[in-house]
C-alpha positions as CSV (number, residue, x, y, z in Angstrom):
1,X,66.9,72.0,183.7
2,X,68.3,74.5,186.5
3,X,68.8,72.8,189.4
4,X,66.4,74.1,192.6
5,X,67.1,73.7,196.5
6,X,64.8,71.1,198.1
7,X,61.9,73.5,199.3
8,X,63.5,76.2,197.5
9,X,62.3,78.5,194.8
10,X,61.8,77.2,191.8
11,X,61.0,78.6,188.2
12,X,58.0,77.6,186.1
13,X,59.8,76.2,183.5
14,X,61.9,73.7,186.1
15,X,58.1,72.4,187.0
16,X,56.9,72.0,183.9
17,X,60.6,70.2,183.3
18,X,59.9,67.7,186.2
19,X,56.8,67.2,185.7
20,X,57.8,65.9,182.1
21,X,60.4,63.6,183.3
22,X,57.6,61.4,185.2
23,X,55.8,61.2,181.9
24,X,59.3,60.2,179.7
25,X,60.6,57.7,182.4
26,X,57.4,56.4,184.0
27,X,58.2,56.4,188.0
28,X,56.3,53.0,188.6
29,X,52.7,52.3,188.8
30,X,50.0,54.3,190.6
31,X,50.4,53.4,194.2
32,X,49.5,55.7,197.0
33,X,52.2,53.6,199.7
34,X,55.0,53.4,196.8
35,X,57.8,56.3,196.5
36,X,59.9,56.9,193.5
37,X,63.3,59.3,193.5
38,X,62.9,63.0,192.3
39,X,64.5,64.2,189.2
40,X,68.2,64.3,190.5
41,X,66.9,61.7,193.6
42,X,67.3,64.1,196.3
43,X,64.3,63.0,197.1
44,X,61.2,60.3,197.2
45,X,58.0,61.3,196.6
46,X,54.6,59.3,196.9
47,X,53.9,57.8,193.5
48,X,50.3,59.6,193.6
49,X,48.2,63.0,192.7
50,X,49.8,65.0,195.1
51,X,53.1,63.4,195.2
52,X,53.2,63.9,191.8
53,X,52.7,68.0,192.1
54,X,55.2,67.9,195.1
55,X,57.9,66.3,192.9
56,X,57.5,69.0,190.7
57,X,57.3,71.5,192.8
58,X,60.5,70.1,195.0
59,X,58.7,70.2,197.7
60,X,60.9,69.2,201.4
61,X,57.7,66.9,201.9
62,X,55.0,64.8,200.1
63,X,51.9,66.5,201.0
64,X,48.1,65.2,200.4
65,X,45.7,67.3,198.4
66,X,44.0,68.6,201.9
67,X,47.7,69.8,203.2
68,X,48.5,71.6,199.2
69,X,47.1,74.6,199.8
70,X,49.6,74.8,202.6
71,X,52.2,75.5,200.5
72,X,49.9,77.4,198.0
73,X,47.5,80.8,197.5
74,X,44.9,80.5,196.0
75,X,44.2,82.3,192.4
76,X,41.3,82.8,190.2
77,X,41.5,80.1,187.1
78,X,41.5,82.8,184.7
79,X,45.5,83.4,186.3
80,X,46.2,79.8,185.6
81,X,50.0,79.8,184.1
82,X,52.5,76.9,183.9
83,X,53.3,75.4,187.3
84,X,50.2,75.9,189.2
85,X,47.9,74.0,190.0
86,X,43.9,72.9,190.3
87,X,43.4,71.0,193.5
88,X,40.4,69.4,195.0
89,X,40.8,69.2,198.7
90,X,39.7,65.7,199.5
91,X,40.3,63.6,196.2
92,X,42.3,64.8,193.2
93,X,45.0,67.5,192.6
94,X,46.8,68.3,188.4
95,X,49.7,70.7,187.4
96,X,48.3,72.8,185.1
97,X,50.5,73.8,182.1
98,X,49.5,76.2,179.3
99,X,46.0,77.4,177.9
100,X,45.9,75.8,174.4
101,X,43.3,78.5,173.0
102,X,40.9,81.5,173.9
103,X,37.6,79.1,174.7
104,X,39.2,77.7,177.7
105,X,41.1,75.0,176.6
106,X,44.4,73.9,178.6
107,X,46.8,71.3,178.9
108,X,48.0,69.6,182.5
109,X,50.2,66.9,183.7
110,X,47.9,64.2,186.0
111,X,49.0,61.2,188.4
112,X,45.6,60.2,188.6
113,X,46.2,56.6,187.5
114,X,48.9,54.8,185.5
115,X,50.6,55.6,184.1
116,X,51.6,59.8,184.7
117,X,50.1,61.1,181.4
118,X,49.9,64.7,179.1
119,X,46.6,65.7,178.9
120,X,43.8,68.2,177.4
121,X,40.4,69.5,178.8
122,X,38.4,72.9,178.6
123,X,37.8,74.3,182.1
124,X,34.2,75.0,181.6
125,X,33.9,71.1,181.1
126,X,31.7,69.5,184.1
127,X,34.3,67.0,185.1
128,X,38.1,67.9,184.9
129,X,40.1,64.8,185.3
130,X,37.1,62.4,186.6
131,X,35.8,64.5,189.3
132,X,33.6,67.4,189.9
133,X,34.9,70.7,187.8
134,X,33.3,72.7,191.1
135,X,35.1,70.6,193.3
136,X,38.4,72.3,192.6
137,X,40.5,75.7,193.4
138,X,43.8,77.2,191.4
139,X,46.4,77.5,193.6
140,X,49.5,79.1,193.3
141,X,53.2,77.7,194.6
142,X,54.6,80.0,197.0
143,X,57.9,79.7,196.0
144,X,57.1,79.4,192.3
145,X,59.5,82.3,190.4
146,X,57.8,83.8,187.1
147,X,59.8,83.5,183.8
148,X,59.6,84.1,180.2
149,X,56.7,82.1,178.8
150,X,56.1,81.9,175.4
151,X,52.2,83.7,174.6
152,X,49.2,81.3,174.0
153,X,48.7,80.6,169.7
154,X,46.2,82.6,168.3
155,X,43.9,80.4,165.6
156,X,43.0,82.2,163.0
157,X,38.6,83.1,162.7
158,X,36.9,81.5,159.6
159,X,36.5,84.0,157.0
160,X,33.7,84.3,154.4
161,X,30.8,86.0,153.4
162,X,29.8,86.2,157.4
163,X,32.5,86.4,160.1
164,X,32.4,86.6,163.9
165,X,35.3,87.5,166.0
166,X,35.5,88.3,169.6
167,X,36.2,91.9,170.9
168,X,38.5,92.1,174.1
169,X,36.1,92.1,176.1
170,X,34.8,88.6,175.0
171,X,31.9,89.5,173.4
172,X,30.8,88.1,170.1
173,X,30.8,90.3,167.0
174,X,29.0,89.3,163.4
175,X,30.0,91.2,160.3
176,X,27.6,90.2,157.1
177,X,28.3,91.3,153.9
178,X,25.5,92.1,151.7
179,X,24.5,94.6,148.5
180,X,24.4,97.2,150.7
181,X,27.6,96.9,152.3
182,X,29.0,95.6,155.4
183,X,26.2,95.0,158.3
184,X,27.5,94.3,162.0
185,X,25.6,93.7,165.4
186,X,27.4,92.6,168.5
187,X,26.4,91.1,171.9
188,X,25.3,93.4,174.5
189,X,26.8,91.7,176.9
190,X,29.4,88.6,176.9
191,X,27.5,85.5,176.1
192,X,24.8,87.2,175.8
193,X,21.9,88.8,173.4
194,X,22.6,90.8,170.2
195,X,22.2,94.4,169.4
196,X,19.9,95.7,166.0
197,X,22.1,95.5,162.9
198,X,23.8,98.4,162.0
199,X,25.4,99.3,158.7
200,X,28.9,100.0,158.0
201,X,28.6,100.7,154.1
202,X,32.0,99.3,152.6
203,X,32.3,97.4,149.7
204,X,29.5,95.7,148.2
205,X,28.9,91.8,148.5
206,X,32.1,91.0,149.5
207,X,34.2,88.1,151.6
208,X,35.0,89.1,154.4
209,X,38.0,88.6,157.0
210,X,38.4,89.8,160.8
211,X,41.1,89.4,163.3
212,X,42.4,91.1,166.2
213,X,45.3,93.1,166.4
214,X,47.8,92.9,169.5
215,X,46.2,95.3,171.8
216,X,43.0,93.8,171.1
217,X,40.9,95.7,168.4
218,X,39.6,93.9,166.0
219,X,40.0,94.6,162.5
220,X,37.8,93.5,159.7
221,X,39.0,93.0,156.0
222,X,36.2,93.1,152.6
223,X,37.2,92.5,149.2
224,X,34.9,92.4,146.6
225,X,35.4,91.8,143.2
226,X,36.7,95.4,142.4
227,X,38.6,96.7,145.4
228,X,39.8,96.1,149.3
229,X,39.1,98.2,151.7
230,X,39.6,97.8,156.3
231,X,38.1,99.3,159.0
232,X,39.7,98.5,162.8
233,X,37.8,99.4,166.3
234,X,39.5,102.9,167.6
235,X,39.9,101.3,170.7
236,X,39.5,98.0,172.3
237,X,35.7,97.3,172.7
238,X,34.9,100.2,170.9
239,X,33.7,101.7,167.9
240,X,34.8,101.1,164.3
241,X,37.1,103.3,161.7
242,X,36.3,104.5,158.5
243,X,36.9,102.7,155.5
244,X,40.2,102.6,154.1
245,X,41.8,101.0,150.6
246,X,44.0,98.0,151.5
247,X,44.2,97.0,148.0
248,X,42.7,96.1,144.0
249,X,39.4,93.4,144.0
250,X,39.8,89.7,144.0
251,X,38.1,86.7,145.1
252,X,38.8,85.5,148.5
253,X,40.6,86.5,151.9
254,X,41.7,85.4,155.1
255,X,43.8,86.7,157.7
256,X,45.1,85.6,161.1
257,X,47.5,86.3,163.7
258,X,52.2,85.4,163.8
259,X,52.6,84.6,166.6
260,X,54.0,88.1,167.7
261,X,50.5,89.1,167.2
262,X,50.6,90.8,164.3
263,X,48.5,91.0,161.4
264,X,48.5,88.6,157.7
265,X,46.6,89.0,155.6
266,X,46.0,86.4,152.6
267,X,43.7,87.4,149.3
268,X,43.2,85.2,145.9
269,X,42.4,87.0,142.4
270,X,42.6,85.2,138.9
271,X,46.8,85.5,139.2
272,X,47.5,83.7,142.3
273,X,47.2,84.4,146.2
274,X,49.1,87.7,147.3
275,X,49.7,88.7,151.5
276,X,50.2,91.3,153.0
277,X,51.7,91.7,157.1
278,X,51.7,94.1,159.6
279,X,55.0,95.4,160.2
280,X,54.6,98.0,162.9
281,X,51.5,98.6,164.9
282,X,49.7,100.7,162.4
283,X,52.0,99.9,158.7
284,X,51.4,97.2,156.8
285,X,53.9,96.2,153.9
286,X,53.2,96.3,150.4
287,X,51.0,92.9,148.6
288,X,53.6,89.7,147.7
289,X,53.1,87.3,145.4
290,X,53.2,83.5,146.4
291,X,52.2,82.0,143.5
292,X,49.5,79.7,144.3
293,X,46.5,78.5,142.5
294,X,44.0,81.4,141.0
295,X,40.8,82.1,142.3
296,X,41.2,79.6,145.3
297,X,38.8,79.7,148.7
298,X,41.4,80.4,151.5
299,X,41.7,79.0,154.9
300,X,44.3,79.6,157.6
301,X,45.2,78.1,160.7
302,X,47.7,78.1,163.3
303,X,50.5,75.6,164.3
304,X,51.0,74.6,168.1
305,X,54.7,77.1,167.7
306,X,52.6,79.7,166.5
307,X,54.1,79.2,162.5
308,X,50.3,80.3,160.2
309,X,49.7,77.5,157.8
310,X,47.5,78.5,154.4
311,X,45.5,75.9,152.7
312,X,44.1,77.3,149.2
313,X,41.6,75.3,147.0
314,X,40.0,75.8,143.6
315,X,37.8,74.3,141.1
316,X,41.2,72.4,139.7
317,X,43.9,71.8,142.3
318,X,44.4,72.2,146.6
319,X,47.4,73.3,147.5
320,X,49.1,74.8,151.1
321,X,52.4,76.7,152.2
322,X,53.1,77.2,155.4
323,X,56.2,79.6,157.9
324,X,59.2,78.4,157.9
325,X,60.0,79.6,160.9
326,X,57.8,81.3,163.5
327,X,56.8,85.2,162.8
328,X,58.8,84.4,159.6
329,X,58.8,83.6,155.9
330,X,56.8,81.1,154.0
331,X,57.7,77.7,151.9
332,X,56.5,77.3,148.1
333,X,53.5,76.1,147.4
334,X,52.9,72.4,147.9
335,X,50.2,69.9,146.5
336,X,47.2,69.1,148.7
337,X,45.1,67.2,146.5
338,X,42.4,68.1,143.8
339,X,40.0,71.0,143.1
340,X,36.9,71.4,145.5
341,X,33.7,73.7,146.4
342,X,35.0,74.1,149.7
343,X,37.6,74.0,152.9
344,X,37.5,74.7,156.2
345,X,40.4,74.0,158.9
346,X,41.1,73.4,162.5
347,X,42.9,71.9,164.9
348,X,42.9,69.2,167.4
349,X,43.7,69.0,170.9
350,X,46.8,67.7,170.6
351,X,47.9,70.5,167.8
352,X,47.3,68.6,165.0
353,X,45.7,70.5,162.0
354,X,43.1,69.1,160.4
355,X,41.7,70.4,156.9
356,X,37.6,69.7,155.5
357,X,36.9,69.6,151.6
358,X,34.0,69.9,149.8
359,X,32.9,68.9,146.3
360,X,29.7,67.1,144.4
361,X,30.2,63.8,146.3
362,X,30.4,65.2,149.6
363,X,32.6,66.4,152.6
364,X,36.1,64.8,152.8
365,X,39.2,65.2,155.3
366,X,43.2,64.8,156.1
367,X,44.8,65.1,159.4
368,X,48.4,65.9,160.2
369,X,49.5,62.2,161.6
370,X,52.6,64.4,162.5
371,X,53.5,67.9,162.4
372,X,55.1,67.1,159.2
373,X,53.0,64.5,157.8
374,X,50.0,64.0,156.3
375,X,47.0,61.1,156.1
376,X,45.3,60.4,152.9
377,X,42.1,61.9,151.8
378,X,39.2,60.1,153.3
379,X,35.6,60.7,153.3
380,X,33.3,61.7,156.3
381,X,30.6,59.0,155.4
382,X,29.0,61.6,153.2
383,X,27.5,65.3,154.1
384,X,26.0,68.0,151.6
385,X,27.4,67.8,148.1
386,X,29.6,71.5,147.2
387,X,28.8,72.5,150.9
388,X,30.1,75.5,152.4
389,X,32.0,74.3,155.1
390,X,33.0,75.8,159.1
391,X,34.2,74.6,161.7
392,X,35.5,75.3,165.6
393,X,36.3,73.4,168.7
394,X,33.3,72.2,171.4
395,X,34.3,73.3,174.6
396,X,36.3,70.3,175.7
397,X,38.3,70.6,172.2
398,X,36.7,68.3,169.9
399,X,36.4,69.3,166.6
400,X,32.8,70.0,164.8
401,X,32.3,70.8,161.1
402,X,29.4,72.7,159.9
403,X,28.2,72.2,156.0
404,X,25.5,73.8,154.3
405,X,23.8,73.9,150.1
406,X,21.5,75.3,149.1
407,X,19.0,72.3,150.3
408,X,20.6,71.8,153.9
409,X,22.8,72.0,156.5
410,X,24.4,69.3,158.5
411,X,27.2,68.7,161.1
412,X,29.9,66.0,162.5
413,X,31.6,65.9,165.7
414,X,34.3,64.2,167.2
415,X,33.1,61.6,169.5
416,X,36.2,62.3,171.7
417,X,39.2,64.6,171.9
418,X,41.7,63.7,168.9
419,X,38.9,61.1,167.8
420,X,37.0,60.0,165.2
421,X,33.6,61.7,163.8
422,X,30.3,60.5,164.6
423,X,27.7,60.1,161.8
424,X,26.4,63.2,159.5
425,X,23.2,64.8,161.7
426,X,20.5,67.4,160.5
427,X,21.3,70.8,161.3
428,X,18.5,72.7,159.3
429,X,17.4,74.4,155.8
430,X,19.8,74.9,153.0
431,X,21.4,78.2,153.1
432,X,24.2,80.0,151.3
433,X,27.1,80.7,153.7
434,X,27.6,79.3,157.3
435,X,30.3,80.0,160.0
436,X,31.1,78.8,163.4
437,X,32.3,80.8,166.5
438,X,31.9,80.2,169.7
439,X,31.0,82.4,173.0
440,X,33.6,83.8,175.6
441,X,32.1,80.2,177.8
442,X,33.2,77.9,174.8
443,X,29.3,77.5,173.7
444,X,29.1,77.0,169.9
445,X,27.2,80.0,167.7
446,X,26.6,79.5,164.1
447,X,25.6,81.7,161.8
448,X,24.1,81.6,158.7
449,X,22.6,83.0,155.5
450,X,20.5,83.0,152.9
451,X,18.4,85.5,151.1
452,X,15.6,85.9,154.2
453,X,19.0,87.7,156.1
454,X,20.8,86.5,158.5
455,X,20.6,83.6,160.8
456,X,22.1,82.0,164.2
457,X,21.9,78.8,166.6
458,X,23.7,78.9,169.2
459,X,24.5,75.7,171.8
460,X,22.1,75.7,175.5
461,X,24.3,72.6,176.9
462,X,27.2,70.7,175.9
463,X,24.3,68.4,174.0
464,X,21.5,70.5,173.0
465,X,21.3,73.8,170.6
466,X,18.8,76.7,170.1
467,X,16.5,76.7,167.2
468,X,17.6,78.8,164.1
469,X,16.3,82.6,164.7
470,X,17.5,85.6,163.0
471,X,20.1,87.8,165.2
472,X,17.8,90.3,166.3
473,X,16.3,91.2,162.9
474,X,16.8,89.9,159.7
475,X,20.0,91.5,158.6
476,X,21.1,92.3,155.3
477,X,19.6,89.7,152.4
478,X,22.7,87.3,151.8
479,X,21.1,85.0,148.3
């Protein structure tokens, strides 16, 4: 940790280093008359909130949360980098750290109560840290000094026979892939209503991919069972490519982001899995093998360093490789479990991944206990027997899972961040595919299909949802 003059300037990373030490060697309980030494014990600071942020700001004094902005400017949240902080004036000030996704999820130090604690919270949620969300403004050190910071992880959209992926502007796109091609409408406008469906021809009842590339167009991948073909948005926000061959037909595909940004892509066929990456801004290298099991479903998700992790299940066997190193190359294959209908993954709050399975008894789960380690298979307490299976993150980052057969669809939630799930609940008809996105607000949007077109719900509050309506007309027929 560089060392900083008392009142000095200081560099996010010292902060965010302070900040930590409070958490590792707890200063002493919550006490608004008690001081406790600095890192270095230059100086004492009040063992509360604000004492707290002026300890890791090495601040000359120990200012309340109604004298912070003194030392501060104020920014507007969507600036929100490690260091500063969100402060309510007469009750309750936190150092915010890093966003943990793109639906408003963060992670902050608090002094709020003992002991000084790491936590996670979406800042759309009503309440951040037990008071009033409105109640607060981002403020910005004055003497805080800008350094390298590493890019938020970019987790992976659910692939499948429907997609939906967010252009740069924030707006929801769904892509639908039918016998007539690829069909796409888009919100008008973010959070918003949906345009008419238009079609983009493209292969024929295929699975579908999408993900953005690092300037923000998104690019879409189909592969049907005789060929591979892309399209990408000629500019942010805008309009789409022609077709173009990426490769031979197979039988799934997903894709996500290294955490450079660019592009990998991930197809099964009877032979294996095979990926391809970008390696410029516009190349791609030629398909690799991996081994891996044949004609698996593919899911992909992101680690909290930004390393991809693959999880591929078929009728037989589960298995998963992940990077080895961040941007880098990828393990061999290693056993997951048995064969399955379906998976889905996602992550938690804190990081950890957690992976969904499906097959004729129902929907089952593992969690990483570690970022190495693994829990057993355990079972959900039931849900739709060889479901397809999605799943995203409410928007204070707990986890909910999305299954539908051909009889009905249901969903789980975590009752808490990192927590366990509540009971199976009705979510509507049987269908045949379903995915999960969510708005640019962290509102939950699922779409699904069956052969009446295309359908969506989408969340009106943290508690209630939409009935299912088709997105404006009934898109291609999807049996």
């Amino acid at each position: 940790m560089a060392d900083s003059a008392l009142g000095g300037p200081i560099t996010r990373t010292e902060v965010i280093a302070r900040a930590q030490i409070w958490v590792d060697q707890q200063p002493g309980p919550y006490d608004q008359g008690g001081w406790s030494p600095g890192p270095g014990g230059d100086k004492n600071y009040r063992r509360d909130c604000s004492g707290y942020v002026s300890m890791a700001w090495h601040l000359d004094g120990s200012p309340g949360t109604s004298l912070i902005p003194n030392y501060a400017t104020e920014i507007p949240r969507s600036q929100l980098r490690a260091g500063d902080v969100l402060n309510s004036f007469y009750d309750h000030v936190f150092l915010f750290h890093k966003w943990d996704d793109d639906q408003g999820g963060f992670s902050y130090y608090s002094f709020g109560s003992t002991p000084v604690r790491y936590l996670h919270a979406n800042i759309n949620n009503a309440y951040l840290d037990g008071h009033p969300n409105g109640d607060y403004k981002a403020l910005r050190y004055d003497n805080i000094i800008d350094d390298t910071a590493p890019p938020a992880v970019k987790h992976p959209y659910v692939s499948g026979r429907v997609v939906s992926g967010r252009s740069a502007d924030g707006r929801l796109e769904v892509f639908a892939a039918g016998a007539n091609g690829v069909s796409h409408a888009w919100q008008t406008e973010v959070n918003g209503g949906w345009s008419a469906w238009e079609n983009l021809g493209g292969p024929t009842n295929a699975q579908l991919a999408i993900a953005p590339n690092p300037d923000g167009r998104l690019e879409l991948f189909a592969l049907s069972a005789t060929t591979f073909d892309h399209i990408w948005q000629t500019a942010p926000n805008a309009g789409w490519s022609s077709w173009a061959n990426f490769g031979t037909g197979g039988y799934r595909v997903a894709a996500g982001n290294n955490a450079d940004g660019r592009i990998e892509v991930f197809a099964s066929n009877p032979n294996g899995v095979f990926h391809r990456w970008q390696n410029g801004q516009a190349t791609w290298s030629g398909w690799e093998g991996t081994g891996g099991p044949g004609n698996s479903r593919l899911a992909m998700e992101a680690a909290t360093d930004g390393r991809l992790e693959v999880f591929a299940l078929s009728d037989s066997t589960f298995k998963h490789l992940f990077q080895t190193a961040v941007n880098g190359g990828w393990s061999a294959w290693e056993d997951f479990g048995d064969g399955g209908k379906e998976v889905t993954v996602n992550h938690n709050s804190d990081g950890r991944l957690e992976v969904f399975a499906s097959n004729s008894n129902g929907v089952f789960h593992r969690w990483q206990t570690s970022l190495t380690e693994w829990s057993a298979w355990t079972g959900t307490g039931g849900g739709p027997a060889d479901a397809k299976l999605s799943s995203t993150r409410t928007t204070n980052g707990r986890v909910e899972v999305f299954a539908m057969n051909g009889q009905t669809a249901e969903h789980i939630w975590q009752t808490g961040q990192n927590a366990p799930y509540s009971a199976w609940e009705n979510f509507g008809g049987g269908g045949t595919s379903v995915t999960a996105s969510n708005n640019l607000d962290g509102r939950m949007e699922i779409f699904g299909t069956s052969s009446a077109g295309v359908y969506h719900r989408w969340q009106t509050s943290p508690t209630e949802w939409s009935t299912w309506n088709h997105v404006n007309g009934p898109g291609p027929s999807m049996p």
